[in-house]
PDB file as gemmi writes it, atoms N, CA and C in Angstrom:
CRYST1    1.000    1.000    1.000  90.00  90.00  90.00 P 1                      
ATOM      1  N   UNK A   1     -73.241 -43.554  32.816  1.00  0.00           N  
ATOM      2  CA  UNK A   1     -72.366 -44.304  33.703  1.00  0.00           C  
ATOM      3  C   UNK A   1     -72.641 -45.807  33.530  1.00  0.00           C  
ATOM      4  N   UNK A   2     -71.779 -46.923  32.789  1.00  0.00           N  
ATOM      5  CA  UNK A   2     -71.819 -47.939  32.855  1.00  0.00           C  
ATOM      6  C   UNK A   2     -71.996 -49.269  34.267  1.00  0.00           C  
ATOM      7  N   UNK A   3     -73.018 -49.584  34.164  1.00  0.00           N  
ATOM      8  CA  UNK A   3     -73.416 -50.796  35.316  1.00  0.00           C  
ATOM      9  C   UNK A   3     -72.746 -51.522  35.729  1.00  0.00           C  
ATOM     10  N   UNK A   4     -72.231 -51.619  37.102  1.00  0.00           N  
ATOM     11  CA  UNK A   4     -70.952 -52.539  37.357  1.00  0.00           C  
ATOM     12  C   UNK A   4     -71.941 -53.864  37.257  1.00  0.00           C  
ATOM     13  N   UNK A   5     -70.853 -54.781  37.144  1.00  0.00           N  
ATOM     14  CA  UNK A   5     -71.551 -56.079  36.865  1.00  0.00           C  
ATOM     15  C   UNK A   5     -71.452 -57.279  38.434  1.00  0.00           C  
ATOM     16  N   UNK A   6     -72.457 -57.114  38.635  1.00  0.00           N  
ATOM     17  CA  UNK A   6     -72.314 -58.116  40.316  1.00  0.00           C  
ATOM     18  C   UNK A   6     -71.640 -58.866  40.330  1.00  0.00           C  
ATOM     19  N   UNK A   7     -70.875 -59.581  40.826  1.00  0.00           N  
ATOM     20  CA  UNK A   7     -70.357 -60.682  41.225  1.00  0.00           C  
ATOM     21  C   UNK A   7     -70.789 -61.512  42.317  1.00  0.00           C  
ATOM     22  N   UNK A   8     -71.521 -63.105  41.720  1.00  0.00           N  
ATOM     23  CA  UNK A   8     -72.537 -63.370  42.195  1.00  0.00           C  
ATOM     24  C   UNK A   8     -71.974 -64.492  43.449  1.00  0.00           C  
ATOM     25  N   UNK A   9     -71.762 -64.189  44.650  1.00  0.00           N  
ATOM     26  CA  UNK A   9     -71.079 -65.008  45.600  1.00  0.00           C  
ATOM     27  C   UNK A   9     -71.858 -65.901  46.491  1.00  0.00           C  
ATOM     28  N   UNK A  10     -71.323 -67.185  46.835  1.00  0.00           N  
ATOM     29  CA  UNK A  10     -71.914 -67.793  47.406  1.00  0.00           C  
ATOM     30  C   UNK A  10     -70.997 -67.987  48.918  1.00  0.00           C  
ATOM     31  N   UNK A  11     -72.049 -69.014  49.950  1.00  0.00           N  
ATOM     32  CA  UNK A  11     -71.379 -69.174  51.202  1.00  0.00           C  
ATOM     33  C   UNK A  11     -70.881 -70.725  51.171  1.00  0.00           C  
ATOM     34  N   UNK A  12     -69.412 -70.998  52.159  1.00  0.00           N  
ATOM     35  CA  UNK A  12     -68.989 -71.477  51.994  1.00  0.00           C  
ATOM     36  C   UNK A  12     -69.647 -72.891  52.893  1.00  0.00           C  
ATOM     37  N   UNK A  13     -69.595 -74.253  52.627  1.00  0.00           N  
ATOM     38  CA  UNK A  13     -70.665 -75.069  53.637  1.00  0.00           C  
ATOM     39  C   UNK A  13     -69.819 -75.557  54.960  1.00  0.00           C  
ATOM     40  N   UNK A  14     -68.275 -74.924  54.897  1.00  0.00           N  
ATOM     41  CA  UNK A  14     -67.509 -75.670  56.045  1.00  0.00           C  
ATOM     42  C   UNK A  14     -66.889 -74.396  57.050  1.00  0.00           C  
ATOM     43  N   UNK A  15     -66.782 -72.882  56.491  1.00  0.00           N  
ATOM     44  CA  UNK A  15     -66.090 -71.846  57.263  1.00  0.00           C  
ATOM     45  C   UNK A  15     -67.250 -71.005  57.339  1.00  0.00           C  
ATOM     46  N   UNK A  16     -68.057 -71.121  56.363  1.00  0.00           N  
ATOM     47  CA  UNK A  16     -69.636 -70.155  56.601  1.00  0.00           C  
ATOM     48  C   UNK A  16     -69.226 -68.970  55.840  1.00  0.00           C  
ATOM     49  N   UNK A  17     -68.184 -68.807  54.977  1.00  0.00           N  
ATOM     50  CA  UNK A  17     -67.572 -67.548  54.425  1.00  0.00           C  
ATOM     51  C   UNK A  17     -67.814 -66.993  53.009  1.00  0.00           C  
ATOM     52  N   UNK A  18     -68.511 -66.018  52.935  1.00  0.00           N  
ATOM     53  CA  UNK A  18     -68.795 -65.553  51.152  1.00  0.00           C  
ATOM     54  C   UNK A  18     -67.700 -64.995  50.740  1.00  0.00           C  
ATOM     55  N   UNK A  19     -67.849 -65.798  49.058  1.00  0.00           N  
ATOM     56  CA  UNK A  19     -66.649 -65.957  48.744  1.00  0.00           C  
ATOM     57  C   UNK A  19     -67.129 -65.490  47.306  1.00  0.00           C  
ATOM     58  N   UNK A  20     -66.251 -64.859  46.433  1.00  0.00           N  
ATOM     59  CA  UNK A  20     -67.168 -65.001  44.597  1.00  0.00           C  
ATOM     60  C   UNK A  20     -67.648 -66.273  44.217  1.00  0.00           C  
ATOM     61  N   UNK A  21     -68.070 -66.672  43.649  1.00  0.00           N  
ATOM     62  CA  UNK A  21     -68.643 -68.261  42.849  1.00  0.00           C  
ATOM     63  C   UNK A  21     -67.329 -69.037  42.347  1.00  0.00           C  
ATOM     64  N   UNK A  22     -66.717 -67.871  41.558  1.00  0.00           N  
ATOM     65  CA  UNK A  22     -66.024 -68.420  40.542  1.00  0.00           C  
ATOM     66  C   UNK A  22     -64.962 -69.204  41.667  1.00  0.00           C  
ATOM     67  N   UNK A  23     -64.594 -68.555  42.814  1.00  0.00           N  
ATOM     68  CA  UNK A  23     -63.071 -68.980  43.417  1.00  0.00           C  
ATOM     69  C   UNK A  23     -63.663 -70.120  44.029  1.00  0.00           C  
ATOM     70  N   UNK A  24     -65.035 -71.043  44.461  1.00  0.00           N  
ATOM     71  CA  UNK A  24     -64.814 -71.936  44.913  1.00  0.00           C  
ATOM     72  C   UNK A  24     -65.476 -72.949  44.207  1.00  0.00           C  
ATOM     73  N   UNK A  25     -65.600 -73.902  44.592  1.00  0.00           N  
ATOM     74  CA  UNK A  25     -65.700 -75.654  44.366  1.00  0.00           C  
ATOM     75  C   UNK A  25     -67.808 -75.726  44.682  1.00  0.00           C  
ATOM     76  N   UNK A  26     -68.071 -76.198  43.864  1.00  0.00           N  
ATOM     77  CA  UNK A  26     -69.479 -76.757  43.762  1.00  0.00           C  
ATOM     78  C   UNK A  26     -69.340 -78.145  43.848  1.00  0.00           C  
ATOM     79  N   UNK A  27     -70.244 -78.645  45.037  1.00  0.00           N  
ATOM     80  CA  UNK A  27     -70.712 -80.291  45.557  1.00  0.00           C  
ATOM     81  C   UNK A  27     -71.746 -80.553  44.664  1.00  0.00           C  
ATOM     82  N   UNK A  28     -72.081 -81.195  43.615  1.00  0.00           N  
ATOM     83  CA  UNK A  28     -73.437 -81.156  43.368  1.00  0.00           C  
ATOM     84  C   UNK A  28     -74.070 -82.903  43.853  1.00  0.00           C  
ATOM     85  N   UNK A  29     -75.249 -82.911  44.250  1.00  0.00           N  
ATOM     86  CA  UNK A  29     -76.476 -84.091  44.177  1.00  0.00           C  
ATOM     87  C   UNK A  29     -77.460 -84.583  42.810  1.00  0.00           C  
ATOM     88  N   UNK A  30     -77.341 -85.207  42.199  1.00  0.00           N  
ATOM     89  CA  UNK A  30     -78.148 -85.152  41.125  1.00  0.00           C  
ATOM     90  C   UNK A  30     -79.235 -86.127  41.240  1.00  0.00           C  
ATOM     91  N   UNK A  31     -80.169 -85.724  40.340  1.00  0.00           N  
ATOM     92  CA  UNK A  31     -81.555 -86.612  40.624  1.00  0.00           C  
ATOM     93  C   UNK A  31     -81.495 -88.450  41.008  1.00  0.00           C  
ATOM     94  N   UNK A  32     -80.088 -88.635  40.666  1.00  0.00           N  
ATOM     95  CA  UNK A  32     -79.883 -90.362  41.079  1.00  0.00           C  
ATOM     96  C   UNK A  32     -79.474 -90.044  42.406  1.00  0.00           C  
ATOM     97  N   UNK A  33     -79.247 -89.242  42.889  1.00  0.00           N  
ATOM     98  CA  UNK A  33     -78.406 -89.222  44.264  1.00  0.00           C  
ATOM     99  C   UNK A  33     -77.216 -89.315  44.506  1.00  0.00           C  
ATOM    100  N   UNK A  34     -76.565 -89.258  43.421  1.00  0.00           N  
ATOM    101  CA  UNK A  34     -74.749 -89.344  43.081  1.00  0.00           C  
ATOM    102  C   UNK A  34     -74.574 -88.012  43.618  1.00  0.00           C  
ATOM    103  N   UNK A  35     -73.048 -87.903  44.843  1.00  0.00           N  
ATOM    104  CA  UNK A  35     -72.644 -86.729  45.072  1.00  0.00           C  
ATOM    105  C   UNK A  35     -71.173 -86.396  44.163  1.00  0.00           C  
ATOM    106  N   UNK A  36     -71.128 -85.544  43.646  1.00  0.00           N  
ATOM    107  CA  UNK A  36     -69.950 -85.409  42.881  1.00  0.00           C  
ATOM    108  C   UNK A  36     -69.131 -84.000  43.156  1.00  0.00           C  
ATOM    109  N   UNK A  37     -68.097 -83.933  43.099  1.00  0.00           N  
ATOM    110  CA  UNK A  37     -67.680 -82.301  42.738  1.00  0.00           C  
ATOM    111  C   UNK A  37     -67.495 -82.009  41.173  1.00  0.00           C  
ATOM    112  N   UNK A  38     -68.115 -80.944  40.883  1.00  0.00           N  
ATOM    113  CA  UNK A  38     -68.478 -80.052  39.935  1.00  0.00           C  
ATOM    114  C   UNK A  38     -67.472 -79.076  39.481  1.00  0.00           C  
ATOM    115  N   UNK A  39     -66.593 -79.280  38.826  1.00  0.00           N  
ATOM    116  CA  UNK A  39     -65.355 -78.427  38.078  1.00  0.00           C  
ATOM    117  C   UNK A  39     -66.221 -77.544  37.553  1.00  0.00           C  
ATOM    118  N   UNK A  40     -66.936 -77.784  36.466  1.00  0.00           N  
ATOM    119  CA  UNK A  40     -67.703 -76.839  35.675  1.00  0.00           C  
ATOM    120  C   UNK A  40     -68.664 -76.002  36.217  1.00  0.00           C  
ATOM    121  N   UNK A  41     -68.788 -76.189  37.379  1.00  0.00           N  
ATOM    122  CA  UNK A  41     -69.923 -75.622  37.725  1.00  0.00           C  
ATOM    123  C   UNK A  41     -71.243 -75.362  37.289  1.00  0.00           C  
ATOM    124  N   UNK A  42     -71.665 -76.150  36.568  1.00  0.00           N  
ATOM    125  CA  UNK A  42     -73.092 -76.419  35.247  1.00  0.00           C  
ATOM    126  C   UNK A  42     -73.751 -77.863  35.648  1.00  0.00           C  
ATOM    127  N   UNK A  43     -73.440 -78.900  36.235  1.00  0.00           N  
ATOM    128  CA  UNK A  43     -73.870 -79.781  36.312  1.00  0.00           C  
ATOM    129  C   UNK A  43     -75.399 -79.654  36.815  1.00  0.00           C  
ATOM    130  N   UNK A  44     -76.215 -80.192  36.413  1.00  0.00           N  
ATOM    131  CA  UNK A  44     -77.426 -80.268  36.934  1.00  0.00           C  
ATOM    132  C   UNK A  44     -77.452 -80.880  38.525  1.00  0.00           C  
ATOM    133  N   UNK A  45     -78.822 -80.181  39.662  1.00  0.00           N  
ATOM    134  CA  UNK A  45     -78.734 -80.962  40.395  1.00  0.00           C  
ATOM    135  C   UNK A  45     -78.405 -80.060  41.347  1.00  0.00           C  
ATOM    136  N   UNK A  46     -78.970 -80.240  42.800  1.00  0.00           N  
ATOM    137  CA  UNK A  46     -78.247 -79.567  44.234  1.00  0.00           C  
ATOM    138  C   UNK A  46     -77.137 -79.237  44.507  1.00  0.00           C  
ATOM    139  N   UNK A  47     -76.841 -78.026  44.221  1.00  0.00           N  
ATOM    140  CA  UNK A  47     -75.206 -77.658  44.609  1.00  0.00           C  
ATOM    141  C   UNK A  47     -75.185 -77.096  45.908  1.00  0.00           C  
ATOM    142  N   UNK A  48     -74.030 -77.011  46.121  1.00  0.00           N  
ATOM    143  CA  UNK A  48     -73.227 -76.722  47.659  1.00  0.00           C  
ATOM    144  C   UNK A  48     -72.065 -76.511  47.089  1.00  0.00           C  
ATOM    145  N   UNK A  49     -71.723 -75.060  48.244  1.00  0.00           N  
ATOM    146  CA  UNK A  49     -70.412 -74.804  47.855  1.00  0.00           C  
ATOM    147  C   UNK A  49     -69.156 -74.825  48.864  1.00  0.00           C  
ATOM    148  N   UNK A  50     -68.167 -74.996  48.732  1.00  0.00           N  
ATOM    149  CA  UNK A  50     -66.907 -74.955  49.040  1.00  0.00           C  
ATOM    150  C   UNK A  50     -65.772 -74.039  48.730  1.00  0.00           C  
ATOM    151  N   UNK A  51     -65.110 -73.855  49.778  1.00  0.00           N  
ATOM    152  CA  UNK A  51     -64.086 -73.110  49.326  1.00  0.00           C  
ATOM    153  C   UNK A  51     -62.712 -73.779  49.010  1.00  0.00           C  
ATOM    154  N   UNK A  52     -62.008 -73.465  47.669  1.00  0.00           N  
ATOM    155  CA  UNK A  52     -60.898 -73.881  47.383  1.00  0.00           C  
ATOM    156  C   UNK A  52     -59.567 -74.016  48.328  1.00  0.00           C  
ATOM    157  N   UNK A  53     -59.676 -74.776  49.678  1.00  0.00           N  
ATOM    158  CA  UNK A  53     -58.779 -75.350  50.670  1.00  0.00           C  
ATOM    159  C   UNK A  53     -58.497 -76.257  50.821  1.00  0.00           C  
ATOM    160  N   UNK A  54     -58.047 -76.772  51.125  1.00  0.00           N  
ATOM    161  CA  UNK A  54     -57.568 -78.437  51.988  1.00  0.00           C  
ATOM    162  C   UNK A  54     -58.197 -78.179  53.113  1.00  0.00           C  
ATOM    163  N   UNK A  55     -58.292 -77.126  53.980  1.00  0.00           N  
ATOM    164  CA  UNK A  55     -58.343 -77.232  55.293  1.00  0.00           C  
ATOM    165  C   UNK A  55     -60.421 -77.363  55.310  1.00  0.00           C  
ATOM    166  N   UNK A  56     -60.896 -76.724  54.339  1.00  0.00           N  
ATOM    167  CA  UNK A  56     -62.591 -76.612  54.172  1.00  0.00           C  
ATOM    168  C   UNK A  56     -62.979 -77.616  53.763  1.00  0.00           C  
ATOM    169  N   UNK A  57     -61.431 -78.555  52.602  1.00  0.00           N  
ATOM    170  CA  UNK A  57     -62.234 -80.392  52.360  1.00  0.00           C  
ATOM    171  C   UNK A  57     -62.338 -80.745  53.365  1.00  0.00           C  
ATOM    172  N   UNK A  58     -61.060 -80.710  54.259  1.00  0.00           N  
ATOM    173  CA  UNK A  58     -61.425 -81.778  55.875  1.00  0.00           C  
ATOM    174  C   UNK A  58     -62.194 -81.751  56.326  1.00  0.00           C  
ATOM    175  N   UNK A  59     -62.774 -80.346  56.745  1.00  0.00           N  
ATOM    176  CA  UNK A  59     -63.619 -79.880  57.267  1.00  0.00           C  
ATOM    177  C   UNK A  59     -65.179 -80.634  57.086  1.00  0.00           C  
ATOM    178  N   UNK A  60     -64.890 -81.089  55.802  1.00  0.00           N  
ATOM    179  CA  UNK A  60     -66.342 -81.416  55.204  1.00  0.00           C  
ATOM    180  C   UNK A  60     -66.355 -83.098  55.478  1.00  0.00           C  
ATOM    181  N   UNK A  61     -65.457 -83.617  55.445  1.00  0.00           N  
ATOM    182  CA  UNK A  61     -65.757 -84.974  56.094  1.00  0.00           C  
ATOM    183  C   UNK A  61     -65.569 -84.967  57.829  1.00  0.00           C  
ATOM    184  N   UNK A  62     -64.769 -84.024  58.297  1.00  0.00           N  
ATOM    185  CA  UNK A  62     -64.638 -84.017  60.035  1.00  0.00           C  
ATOM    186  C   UNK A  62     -66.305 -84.147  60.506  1.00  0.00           C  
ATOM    187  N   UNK A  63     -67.065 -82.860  59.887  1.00  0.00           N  
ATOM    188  CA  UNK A  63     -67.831 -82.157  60.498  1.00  0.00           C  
ATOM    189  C   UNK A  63     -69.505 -83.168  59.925  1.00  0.00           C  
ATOM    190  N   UNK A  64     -69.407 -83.823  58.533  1.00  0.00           N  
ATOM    191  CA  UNK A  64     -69.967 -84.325  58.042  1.00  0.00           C  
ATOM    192  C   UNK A  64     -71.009 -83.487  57.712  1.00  0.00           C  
ATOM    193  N   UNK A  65     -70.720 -82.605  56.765  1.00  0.00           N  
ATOM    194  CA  UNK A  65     -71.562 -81.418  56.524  1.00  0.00           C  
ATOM    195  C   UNK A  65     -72.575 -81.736  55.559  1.00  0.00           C  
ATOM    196  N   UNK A  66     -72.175 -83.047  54.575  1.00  0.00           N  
ATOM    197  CA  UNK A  66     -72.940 -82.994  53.359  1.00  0.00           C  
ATOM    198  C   UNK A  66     -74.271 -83.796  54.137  1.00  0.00           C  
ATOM    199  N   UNK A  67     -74.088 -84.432  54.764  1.00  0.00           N  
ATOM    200  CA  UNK A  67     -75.659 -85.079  55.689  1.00  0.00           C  
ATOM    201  C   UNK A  67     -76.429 -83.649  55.709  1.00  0.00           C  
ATOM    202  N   UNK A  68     -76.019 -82.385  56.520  1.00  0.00           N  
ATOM    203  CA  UNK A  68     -76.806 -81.693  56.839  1.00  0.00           C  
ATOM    204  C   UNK A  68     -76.806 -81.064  55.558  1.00  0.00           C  
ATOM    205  N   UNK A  69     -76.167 -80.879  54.784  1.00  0.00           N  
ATOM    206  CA  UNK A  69     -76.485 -79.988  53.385  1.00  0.00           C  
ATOM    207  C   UNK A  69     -77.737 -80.585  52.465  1.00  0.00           C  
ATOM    208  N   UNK A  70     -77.372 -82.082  52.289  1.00  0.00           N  
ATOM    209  CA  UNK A  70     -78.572 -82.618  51.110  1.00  0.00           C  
ATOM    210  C   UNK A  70     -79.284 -83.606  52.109  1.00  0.00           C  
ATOM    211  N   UNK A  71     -79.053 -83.232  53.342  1.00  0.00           N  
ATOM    212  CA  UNK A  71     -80.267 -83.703  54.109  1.00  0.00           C  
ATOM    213  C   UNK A  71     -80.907 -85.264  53.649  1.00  0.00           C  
ATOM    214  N   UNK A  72     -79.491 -85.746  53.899  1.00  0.00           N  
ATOM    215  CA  UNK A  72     -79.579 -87.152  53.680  1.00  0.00           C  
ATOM    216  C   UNK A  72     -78.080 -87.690  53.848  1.00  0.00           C  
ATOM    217  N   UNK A  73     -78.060 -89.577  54.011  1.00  0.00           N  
ATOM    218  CA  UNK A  73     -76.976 -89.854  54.812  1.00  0.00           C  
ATOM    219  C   UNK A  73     -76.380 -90.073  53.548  1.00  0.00           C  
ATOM    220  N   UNK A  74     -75.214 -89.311  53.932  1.00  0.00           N  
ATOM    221  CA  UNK A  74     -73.795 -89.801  53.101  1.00  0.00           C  
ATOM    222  C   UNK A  74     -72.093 -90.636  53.402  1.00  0.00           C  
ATOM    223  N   UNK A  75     -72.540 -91.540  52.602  1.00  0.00           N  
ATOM    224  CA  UNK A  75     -71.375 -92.284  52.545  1.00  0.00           C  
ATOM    225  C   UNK A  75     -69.662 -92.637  52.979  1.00  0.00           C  
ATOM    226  N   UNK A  76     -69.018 -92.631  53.533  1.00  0.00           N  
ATOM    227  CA  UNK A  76     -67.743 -92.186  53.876  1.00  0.00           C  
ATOM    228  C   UNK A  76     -66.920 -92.575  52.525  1.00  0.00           C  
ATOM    229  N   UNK A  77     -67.458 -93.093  51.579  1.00  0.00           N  
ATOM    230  CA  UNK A  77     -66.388 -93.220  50.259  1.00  0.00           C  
ATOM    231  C   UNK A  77     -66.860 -91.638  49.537  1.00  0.00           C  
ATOM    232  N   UNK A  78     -67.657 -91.591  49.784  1.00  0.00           N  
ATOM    233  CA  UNK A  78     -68.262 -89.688  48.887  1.00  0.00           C  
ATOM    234  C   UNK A  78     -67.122 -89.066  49.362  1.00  0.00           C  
ATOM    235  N   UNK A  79     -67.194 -89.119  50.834  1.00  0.00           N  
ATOM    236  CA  UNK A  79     -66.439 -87.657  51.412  1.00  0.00           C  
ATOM    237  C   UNK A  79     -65.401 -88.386  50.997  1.00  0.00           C  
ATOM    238  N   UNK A  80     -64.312 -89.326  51.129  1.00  0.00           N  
ATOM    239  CA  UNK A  80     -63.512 -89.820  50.536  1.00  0.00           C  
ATOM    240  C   UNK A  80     -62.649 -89.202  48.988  1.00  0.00           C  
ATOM    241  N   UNK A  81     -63.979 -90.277  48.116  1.00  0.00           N  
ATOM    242  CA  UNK A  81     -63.666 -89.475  46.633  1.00  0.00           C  
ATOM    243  C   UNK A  81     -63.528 -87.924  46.282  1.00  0.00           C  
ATOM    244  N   UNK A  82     -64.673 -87.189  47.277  1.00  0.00           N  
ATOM    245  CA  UNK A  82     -64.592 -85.530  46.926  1.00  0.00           C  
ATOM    246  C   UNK A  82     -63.058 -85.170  47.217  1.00  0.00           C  
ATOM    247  N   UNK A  83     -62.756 -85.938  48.847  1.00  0.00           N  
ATOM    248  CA  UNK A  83     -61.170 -85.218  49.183  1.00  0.00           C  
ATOM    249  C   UNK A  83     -60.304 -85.729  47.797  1.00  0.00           C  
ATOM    250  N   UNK A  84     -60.299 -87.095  47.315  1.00  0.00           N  
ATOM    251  CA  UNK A  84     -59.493 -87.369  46.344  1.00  0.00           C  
ATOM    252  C   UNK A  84     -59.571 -86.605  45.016  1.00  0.00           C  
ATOM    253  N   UNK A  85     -60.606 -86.170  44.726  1.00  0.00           N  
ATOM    254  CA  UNK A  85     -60.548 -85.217  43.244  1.00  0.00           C  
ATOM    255  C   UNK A  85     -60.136 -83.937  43.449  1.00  0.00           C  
ATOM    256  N   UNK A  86     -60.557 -83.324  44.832  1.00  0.00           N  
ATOM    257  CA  UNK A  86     -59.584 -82.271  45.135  1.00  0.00           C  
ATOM    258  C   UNK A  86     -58.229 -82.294  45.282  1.00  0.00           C  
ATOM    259  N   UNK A  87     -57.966 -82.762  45.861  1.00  0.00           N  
ATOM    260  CA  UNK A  87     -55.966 -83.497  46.007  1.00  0.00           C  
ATOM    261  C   UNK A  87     -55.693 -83.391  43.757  1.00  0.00           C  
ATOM    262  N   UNK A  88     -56.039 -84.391  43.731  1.00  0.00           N  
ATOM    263  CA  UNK A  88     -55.817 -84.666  42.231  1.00  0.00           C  
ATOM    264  C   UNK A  88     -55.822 -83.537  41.442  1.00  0.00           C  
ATOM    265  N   UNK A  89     -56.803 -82.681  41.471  1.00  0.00           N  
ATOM    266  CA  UNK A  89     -56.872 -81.457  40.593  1.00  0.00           C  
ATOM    267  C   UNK A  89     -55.280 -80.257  41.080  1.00  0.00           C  
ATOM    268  N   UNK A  90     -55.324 -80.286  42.570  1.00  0.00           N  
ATOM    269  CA  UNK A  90     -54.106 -79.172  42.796  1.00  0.00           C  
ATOM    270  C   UNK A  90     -52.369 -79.474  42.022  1.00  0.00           C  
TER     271      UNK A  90                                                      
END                                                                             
């Protein structure tokens, strides 16, 4: 009997919801402290995940989640740029 193959899911940082990997959005932190979103999902560096919404970006600057995620203060142009590369990519 062939091994199903896991599907490795993560939780979401704005609805709290597990989701597969592949369907959502990675925040990453990298050793300079640049917050970026992660298309590839490979970037080196602290990830956090998201779910592919509009309503879970807002969420993430309303609620100011990435302070409590990388446990450090973030910027209002971050949450900014993240909403703008999301917009841009849809």
């Amino acid at each position: 009997m062939p091994k199903e193959k896991k599907i490795p899911l993560r939780m979401c940082i704005a609805c709290r919801e597990m989701k597969p990997k592949k369907e959502m959005l990675r925040i990453v932190k990298n050793a300079a402290g640049d917050i970026n979103l992660d298309f590839s999902g490979k970037l080196p560096g602290r990830g956090a995940y998201i779910c592919d919404s509009e309503a879970c970006i807002r969420k993430l600057n309303k609620a100011k989640l990435l302070h409590k995620t990388f446990s450090c203060e973030v910027a209002a142009e971050v949450y900014a740029r993240i909403e703008e590369e999301f917009l841009a990519k849809k």
